[in-house]
N, CA, C and O atoms as CSV, one atom per row, in Angstrom:
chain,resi,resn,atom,element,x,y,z
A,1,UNK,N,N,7.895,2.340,-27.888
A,1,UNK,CA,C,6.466,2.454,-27.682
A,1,UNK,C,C,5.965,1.364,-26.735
A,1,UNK,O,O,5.357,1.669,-25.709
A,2,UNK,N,N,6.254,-0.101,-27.122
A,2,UNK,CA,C,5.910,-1.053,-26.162
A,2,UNK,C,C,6.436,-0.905,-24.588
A,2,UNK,O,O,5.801,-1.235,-23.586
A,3,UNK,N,N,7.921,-0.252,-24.650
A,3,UNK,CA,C,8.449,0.113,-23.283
A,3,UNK,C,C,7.473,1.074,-22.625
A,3,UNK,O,O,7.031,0.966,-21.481
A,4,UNK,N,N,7.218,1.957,-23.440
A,4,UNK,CA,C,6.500,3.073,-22.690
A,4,UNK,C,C,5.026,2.365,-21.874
A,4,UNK,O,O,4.731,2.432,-20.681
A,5,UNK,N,N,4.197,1.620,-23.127
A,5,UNK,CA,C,3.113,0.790,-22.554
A,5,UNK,C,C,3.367,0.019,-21.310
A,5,UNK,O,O,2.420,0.001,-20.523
A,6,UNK,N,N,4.240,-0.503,-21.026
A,6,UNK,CA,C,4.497,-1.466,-20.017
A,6,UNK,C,C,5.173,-0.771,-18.490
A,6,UNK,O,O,5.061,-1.042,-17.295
A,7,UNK,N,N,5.789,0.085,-19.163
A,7,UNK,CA,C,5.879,1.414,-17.803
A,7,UNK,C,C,4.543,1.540,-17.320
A,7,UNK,O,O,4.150,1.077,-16.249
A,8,UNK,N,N,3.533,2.481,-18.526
A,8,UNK,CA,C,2.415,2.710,-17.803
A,8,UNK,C,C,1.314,1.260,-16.780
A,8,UNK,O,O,0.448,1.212,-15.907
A,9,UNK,N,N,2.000,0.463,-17.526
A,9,UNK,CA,C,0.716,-0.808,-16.920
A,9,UNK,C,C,1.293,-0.933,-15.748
A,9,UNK,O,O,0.465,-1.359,-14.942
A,10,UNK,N,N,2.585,-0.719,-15.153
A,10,UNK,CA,C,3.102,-1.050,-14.341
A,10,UNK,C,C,2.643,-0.251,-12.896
A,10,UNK,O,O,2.287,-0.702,-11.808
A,11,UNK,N,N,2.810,1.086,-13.377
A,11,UNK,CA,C,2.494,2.666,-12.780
A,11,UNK,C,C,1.116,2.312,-11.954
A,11,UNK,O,O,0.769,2.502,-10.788
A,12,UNK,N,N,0.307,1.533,-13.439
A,12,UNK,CA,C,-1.407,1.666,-12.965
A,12,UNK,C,C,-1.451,0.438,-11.851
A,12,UNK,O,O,-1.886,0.749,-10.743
A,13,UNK,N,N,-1.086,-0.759,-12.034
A,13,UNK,CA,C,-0.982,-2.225,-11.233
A,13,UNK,C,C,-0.398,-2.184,-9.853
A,13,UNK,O,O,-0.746,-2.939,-8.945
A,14,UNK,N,N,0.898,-0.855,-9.722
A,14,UNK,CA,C,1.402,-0.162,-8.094
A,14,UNK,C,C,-0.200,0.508,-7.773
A,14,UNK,O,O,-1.058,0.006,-7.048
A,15,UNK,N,N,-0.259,1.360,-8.292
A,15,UNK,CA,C,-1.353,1.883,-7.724
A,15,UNK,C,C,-2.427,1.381,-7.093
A,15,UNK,O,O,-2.726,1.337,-5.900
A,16,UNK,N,N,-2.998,0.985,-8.135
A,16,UNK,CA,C,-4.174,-0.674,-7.535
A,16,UNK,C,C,-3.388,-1.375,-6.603
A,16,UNK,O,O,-4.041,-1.546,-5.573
A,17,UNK,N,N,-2.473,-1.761,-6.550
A,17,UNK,CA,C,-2.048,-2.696,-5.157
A,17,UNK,C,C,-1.941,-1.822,-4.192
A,17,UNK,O,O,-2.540,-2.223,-3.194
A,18,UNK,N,N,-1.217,-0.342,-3.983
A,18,UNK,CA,C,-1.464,0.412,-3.031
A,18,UNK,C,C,-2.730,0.741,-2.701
A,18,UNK,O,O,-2.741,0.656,-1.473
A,19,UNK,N,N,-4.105,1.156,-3.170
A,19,UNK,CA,C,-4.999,1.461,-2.925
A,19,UNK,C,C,-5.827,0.314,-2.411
A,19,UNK,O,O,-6.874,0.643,-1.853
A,20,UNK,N,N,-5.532,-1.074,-2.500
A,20,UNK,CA,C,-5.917,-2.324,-2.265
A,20,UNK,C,C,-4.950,-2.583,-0.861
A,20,UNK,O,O,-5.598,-3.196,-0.013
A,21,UNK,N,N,-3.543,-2.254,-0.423
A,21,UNK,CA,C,-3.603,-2.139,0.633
A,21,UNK,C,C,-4.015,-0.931,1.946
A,21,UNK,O,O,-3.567,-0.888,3.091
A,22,UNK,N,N,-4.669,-0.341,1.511
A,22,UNK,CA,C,-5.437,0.866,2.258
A,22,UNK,C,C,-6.544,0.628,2.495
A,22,UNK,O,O,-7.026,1.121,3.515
A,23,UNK,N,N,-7.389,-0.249,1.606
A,23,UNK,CA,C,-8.797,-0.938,1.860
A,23,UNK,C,C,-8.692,-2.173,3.114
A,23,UNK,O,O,-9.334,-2.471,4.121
A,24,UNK,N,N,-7.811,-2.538,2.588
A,24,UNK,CA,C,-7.476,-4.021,3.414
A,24,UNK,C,C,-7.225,-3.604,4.728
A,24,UNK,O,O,-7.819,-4.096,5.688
A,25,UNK,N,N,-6.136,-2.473,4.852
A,25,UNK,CA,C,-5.569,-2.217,6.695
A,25,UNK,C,C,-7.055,-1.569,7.071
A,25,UNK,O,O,-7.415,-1.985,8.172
A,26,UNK,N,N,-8.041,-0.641,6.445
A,26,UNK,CA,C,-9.173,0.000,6.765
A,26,UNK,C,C,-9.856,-1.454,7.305
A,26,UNK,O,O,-10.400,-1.490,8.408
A,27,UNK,N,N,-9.800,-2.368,6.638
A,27,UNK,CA,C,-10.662,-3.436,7.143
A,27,UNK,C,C,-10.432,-4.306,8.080
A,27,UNK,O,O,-11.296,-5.018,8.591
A,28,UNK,N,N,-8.685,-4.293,8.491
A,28,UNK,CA,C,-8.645,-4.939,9.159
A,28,UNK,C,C,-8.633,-3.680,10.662
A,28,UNK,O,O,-8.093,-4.010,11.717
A,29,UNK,N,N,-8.947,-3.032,10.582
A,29,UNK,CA,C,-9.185,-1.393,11.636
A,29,UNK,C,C,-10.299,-2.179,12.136
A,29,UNK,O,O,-10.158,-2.846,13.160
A,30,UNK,N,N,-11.679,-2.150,11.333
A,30,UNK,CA,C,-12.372,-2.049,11.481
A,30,UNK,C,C,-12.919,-3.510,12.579
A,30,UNK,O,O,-13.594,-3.472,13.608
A,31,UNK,N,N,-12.238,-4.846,11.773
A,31,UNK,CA,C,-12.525,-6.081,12.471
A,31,UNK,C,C,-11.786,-6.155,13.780
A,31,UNK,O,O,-11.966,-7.139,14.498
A,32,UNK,N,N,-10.717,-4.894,14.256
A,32,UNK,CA,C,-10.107,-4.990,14.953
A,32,UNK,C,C,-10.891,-4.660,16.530
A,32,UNK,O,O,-10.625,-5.135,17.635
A,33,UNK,N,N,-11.843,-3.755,16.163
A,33,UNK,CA,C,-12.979,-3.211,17.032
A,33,UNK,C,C,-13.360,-3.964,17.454
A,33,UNK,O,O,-13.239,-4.240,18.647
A,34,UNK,N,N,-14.151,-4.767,16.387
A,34,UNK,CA,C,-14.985,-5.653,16.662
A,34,UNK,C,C,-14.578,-6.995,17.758
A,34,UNK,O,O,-15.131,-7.289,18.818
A,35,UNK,N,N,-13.743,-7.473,17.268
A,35,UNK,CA,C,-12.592,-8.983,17.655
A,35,UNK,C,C,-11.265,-8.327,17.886
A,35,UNK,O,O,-10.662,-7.316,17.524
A,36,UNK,N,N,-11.052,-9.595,18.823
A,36,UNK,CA,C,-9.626,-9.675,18.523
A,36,UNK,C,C,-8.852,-10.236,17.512
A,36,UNK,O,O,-9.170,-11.407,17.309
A,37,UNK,N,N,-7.608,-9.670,16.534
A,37,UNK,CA,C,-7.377,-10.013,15.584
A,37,UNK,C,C,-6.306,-11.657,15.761
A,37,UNK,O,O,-5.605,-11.866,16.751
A,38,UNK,N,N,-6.383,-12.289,14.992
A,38,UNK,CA,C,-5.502,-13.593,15.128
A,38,UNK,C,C,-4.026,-12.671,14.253
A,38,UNK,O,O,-3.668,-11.600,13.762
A,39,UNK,N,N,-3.634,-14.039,14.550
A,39,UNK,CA,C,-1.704,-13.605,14.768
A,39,UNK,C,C,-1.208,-12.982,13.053
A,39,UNK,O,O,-0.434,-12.073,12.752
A,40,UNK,N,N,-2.055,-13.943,12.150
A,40,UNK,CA,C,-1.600,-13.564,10.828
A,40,UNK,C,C,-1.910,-12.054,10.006
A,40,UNK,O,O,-1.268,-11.395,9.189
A,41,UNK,N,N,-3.877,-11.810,11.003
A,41,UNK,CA,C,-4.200,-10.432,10.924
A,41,UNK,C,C,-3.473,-9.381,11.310
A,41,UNK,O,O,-3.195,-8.401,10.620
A,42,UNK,N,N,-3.121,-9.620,12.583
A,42,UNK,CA,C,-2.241,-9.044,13.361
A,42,UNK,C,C,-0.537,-8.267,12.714
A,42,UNK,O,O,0.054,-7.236,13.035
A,43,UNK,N,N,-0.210,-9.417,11.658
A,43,UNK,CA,C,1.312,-9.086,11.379
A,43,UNK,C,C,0.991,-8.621,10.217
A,43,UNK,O,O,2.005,-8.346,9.575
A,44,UNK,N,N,-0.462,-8.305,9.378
A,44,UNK,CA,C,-0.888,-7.765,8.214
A,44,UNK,C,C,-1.009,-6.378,8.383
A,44,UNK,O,O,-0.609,-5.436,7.698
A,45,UNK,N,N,-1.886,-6.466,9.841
A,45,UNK,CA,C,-2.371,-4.861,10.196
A,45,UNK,C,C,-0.968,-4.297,10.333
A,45,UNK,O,O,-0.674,-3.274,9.715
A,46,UNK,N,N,-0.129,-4.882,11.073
A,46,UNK,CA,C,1.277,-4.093,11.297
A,46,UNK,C,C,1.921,-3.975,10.369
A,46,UNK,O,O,2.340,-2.817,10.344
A,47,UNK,N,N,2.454,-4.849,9.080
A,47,UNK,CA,C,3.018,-4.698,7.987
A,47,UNK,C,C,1.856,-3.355,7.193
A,47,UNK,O,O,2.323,-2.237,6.972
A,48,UNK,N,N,1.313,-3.475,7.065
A,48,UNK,CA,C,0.860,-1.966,6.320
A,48,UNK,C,C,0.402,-1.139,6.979
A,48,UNK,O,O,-0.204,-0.300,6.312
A,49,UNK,N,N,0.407,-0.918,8.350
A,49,UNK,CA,C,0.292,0.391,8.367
A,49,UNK,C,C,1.694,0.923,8.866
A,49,UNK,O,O,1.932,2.041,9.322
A,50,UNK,N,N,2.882,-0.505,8.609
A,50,UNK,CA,C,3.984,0.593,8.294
A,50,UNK,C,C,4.797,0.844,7.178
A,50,UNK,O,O,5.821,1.516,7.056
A,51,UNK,N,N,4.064,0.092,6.291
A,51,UNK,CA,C,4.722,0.232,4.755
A,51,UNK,C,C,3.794,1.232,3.882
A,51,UNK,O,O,4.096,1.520,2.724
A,52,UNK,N,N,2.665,1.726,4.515
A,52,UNK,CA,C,1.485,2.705,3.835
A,52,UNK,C,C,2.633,4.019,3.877
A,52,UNK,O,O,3.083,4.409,2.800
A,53,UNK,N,N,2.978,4.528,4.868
A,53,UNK,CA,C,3.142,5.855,5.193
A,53,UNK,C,C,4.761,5.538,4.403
A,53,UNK,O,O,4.905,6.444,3.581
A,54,UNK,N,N,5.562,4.925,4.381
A,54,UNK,CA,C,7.036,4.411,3.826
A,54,UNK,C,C,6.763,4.607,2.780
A,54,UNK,O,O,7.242,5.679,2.408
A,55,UNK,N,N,5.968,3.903,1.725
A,55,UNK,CA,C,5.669,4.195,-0.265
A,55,UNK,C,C,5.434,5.632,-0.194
A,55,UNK,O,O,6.379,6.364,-0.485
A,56,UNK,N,N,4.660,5.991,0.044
A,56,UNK,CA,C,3.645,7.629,0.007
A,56,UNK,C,C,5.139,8.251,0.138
A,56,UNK,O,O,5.608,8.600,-0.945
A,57,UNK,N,N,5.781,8.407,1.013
A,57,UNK,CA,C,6.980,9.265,1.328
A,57,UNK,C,C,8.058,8.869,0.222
A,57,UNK,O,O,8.720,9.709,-0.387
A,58,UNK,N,N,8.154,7.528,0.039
A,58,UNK,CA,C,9.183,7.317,-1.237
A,58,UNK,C,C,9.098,7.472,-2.241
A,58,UNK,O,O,10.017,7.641,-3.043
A,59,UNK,N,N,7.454,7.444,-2.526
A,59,UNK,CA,C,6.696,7.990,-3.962
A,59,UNK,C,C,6.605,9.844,-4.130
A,59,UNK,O,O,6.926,10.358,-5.201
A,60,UNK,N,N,6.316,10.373,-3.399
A,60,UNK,CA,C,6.971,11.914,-2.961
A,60,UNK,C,C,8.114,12.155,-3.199
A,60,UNK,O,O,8.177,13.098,-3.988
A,61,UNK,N,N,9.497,11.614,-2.790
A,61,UNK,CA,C,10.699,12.077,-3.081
A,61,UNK,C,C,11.012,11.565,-4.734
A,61,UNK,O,O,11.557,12.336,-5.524
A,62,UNK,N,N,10.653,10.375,-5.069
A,62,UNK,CA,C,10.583,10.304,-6.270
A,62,UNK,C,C,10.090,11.067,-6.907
A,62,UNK,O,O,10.939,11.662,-7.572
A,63,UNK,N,N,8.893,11.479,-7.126
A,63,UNK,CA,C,8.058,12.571,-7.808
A,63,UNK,C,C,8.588,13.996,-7.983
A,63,UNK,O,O,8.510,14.650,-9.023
A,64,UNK,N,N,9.338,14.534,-6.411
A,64,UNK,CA,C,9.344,15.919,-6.301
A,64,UNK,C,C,11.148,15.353,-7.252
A,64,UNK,O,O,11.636,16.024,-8.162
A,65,UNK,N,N,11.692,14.229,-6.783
A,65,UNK,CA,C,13.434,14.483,-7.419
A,65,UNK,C,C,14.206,14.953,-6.320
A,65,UNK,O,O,15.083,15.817,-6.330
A,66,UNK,N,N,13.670,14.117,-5.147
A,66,UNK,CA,C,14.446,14.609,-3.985
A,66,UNK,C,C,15.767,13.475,-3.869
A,66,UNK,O,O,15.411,12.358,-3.494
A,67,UNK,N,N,16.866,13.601,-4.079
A,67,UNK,CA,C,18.181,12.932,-3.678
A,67,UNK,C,C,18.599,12.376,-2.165
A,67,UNK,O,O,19.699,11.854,-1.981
């Protein structure tokens, strides 16, 4: 029972961090317009918007039980 609880907290805490990096690259989109981004923004915006589309696809084959 406690295993099962701690699966789910786990499930919910990915989620929130994925949906928290989708806010974050949206924001850094947005400051990107505006300014130019500095070097650390820069390797943030690039680290997720190429690890966004990488989970989603690994979370899919997981889900569907793709080998």
């Amino acid at each position: 029972m406690a295993l099962a609880f701690l699966e789910n907290v786990k499930e919910v805490t990915t989620l929130i961090l994925f949906i928290s990096c989708v806010i974050y690259r949206r924001q850094l989109k947005l400051t990107k317009w505006k300014r130019k981004l500095t070097k650390g923004e820069m390797a943030m915006y690039l680290i997720t918007s190429i690890t966004i589309p990488i989970y989603a696809l690994a979370y899919l084959m997981i889900m569907f039980g793709v080998e």
